[in-house]
Structures are given as structure tokens and as C-alpha cells.
TORLO-34640 format. One record per residue: x, y, z of N, C-alpha, C, CB in turn. Coordinates in steps of 0.2 Angstrom, whole numbers, plus 5000, padded with zeros to 4 digits. Glycine has a CB too. Layout:
N
   n_c1   n_c2   n_c3   ca_c1   ca_c2   ca_c3   c_c1   c_c2   c_c3   cb_c1   cb_c2   cb_c3
      X      Y      Z       X       Y       Z      X      Y      Z       X       Y       Z
...
***
This chain:
120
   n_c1   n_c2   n_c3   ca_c1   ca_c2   ca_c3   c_c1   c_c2   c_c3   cb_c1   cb_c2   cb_c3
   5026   4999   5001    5020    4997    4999   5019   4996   4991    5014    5001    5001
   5022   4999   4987    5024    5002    4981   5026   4995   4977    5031    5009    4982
   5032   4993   4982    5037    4986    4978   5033   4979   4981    5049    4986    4981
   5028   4980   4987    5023    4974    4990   5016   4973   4984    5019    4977    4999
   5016   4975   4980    5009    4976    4977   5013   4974   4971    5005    4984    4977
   5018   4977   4969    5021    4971    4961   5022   4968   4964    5027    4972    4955
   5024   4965   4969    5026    4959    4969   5021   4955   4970    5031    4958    4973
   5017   4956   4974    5013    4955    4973   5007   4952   4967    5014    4958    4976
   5009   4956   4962    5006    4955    4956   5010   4954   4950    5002    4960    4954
   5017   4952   4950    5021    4950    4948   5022   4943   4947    5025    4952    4951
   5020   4939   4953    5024    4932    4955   5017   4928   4951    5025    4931    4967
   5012   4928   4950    5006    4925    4946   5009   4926   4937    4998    4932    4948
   5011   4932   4936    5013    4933    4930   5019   4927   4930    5016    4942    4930
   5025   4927   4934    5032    4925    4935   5027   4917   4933    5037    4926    4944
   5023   4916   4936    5022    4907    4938   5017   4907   4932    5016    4904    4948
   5015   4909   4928    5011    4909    4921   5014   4907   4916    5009    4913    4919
   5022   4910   4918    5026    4911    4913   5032   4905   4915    5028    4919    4912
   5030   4898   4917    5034    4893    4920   5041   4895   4924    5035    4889    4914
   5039   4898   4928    5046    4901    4932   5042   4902   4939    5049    4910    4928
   5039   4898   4942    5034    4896    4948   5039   4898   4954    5031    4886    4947
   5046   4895   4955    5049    4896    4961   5050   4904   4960    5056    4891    4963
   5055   4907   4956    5054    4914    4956   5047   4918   4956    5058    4915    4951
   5044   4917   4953    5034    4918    4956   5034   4918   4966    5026    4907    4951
   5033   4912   4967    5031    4913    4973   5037   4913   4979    5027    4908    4973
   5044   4914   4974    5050    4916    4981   5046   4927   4981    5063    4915    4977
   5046   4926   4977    5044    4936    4975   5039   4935   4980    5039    4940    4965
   5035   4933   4981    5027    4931    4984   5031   4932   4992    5023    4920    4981
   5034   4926   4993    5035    4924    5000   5038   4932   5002    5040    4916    5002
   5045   4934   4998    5049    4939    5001   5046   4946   5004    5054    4941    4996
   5040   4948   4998    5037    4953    4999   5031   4953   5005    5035    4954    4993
   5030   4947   5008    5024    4944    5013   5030   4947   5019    5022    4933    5012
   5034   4942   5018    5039    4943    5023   5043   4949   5026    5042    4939    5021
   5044   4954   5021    5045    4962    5022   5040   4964   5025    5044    4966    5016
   5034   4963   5023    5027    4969    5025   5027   4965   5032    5018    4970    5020
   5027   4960   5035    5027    4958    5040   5033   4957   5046    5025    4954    5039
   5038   4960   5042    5044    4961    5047   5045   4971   5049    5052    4958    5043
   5041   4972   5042    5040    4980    5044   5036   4982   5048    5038    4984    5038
   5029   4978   5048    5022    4980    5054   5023   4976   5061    5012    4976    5051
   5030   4971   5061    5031    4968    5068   5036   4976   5071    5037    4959    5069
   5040   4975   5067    5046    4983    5068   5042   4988   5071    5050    4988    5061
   5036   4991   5067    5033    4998    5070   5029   4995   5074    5029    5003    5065
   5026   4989   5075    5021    4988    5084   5028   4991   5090    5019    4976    5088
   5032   4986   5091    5036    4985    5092   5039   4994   5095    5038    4982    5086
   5040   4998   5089    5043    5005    5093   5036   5010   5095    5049    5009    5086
   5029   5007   5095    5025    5013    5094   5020   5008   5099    5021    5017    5085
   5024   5002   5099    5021    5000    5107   5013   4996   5107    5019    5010    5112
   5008   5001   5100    5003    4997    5100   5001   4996   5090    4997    5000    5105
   4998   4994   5089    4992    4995    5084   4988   4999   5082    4989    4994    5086
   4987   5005   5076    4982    5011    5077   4974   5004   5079    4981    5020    5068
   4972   5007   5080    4965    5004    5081   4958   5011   5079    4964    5001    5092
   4953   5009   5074    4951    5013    5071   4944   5015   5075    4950    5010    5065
   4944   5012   5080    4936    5012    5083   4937   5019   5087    4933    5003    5089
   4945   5019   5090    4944    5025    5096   4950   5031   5092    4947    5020    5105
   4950   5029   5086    4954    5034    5082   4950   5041   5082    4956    5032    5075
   4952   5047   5081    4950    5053    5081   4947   5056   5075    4954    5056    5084
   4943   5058   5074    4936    5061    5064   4943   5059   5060    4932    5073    5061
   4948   5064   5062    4952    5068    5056   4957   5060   5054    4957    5076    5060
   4958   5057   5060    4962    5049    5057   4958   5047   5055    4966    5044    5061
   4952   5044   5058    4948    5041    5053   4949   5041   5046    4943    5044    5053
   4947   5050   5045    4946    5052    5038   4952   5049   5034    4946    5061    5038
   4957   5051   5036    4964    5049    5032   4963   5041   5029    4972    5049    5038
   4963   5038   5037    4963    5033    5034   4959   5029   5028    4964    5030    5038
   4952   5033   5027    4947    5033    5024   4950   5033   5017    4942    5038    5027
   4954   5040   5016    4956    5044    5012   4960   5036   5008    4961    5050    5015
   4964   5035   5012    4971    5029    5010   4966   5023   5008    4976    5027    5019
   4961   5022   5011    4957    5016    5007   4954   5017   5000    4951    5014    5011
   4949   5022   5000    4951    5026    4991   4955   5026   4989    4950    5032    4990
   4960   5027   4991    4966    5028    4986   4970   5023   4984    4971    5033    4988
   4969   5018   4989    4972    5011    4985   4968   5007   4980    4971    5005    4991
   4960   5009   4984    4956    5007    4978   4958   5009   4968    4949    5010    4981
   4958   5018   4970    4956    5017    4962   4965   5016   4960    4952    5026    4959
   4971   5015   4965    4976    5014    4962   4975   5006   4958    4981    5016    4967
   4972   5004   4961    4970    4996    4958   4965   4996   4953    4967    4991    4965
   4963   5000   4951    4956    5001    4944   4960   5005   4943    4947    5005    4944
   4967   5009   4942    4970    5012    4935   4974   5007   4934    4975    5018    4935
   4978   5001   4938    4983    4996    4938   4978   4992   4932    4984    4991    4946
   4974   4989   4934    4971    4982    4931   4967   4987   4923    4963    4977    4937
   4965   4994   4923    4963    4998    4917   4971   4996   4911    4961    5008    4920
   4974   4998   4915    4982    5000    4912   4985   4991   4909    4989    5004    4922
   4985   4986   4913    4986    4979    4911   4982   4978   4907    4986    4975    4915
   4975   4978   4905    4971    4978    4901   4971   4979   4894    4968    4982    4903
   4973   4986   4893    4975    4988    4889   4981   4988   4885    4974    4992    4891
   4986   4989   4891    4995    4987    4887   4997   4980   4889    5002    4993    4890
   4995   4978   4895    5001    4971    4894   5001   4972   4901    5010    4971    4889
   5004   4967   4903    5006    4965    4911   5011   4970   4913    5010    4958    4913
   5017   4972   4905    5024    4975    4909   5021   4980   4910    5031    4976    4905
   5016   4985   4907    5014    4992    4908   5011   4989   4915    5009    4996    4902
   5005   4984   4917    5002    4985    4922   5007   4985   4928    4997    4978    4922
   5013   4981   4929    5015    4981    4934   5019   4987   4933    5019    4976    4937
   5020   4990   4929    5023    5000    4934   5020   5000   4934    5027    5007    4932
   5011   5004   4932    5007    5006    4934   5005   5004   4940    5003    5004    4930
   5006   4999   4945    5004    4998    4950   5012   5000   4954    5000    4990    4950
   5016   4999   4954    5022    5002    4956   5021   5010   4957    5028    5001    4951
   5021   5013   4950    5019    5020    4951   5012   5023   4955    5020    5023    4944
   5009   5020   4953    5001    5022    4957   5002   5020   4963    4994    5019    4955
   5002   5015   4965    5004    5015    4975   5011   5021   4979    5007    5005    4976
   5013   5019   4974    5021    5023    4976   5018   5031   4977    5027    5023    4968
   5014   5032   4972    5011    5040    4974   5006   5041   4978    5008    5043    4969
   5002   5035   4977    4997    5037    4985   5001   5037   4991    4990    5031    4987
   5006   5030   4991    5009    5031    4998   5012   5037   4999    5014    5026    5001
   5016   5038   4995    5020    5047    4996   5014   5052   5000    5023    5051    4986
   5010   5051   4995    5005    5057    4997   5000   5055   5003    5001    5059    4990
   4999   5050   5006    4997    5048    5013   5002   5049   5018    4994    5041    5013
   5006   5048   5017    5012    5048    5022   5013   5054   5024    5019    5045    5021
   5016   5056   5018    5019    5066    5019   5013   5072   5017    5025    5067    5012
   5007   5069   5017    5005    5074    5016   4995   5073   5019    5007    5074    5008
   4993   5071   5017    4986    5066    5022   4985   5065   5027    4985    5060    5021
   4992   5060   5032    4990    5058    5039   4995   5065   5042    4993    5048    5043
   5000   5069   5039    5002    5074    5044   4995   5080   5046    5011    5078    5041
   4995   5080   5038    4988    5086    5040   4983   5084   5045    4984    5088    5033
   4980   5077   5045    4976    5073    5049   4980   5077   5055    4975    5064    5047
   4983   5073   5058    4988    5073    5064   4988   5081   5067    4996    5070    5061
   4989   5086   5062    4986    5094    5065   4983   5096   5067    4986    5098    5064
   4979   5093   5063    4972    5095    5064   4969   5091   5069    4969    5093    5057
   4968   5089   5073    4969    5084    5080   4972   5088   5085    4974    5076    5079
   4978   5091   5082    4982    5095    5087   4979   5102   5089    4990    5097    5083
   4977   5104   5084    4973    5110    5082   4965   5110   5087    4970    5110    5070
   4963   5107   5086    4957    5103    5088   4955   5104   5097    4959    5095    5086
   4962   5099   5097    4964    5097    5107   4966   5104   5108    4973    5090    5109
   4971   5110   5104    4972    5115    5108   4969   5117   5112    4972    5117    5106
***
């Protein structure tokens, strides 16, 4: 998610700076990752989470995971603001890179026990 988000906010930068096909090849590749990654996991897990019949505690995570994209995106654009695009894109590299870490490994497993805990 981490290298989908600079690239993401990269490829505007790239095409500003008259370098338009590398701008929007970055664009297409990183489109084309996240959508070969979310066909891959339907694919092995069979469906979709769907949020309507998800359980408090996923909910919550995923709740969690939406905040946290958010303010990673208000430190990104604070951080570009301030220093320059090159600072903005780590900034957005490293701040997504830490929420995902910390949602993956640490936010939906607890969620996920806690469900387990629950159903006991």
C-alpha cells in the first residue's frame, strides 16, 4: 500500500515535471499491482470482507484503518507543504508503510481474537 500511494502521488509530480509517460506508466503499474493483488486474495479467501455482516471488533479495525489513512494523508500533504514534494513522497511512503505494518500485524490480528474470545 506504502509504494501504491507514492506512486500514486508521484506520477502528477513526474507529469509536471515534463516526464508525462514515466508519470502515468508509475500510475498505470501501481493501479495494476493493487488490482492483481485484490483479484489474488478474492481468489484464495474465496470472497470479499463485506462490512455490513462483519463482526464490532472488524468493524472497529477497519474503522481504525480508515483513520489512519486519513491522518497519514494530513501528515503527507502537512510534510509536502512544508519541505517539497521529495520530503512529501517519503512522508507518504513512510506513513502508510507504518499504518499498514501496524493494521496488518497488530490491529486486525487483535480484532480477529477478540471475535475468537467472544465466540468462545
Amino acid at each position: 500500500m506504502a509504494s501504491f500511494f507514492t506512486a500514486m502521488a508521484a506520477g502528477p509530480v513526474l507529469i509536471s515535471q515534463g516526464r508525462g509517460a514515466a508519470g502515468f506508466t508509475l500510475q498505470a503499474a501501481a493501479i495494476i499491482a493493487v488490482s492483481v493483488f485484490y483479484v489474488t486474495h478474492r481468489v484464495r479467501s474465496g470472497t470479499s470482507p463485506r462490512m455490513r455482516s462483519a463482526p464490532r471488533e472488524i468493524k472497529h479495525a477497519y474503522r481504525w484503518c480508515f483513520v489512519a489513512f486519513a491522518g497519514s494523508a494530513v501528515v503527507s500533504v502537512a510534510v509536502w507543504m512544508l519541505l517539497g514534494w521529495q520530503f512529501g513522497l517519503s512522508a507518504i511512503f513512510v506513513t502508510t508503510l507504518v499504518m499498514t505494518w501496524a493494521y496488518e500485524r497488530v490491529v486486525y490480528p487483535r480484532a480477529v481474537q477478540q471475535v475468537r474470545d467472544r465466540l468462545a
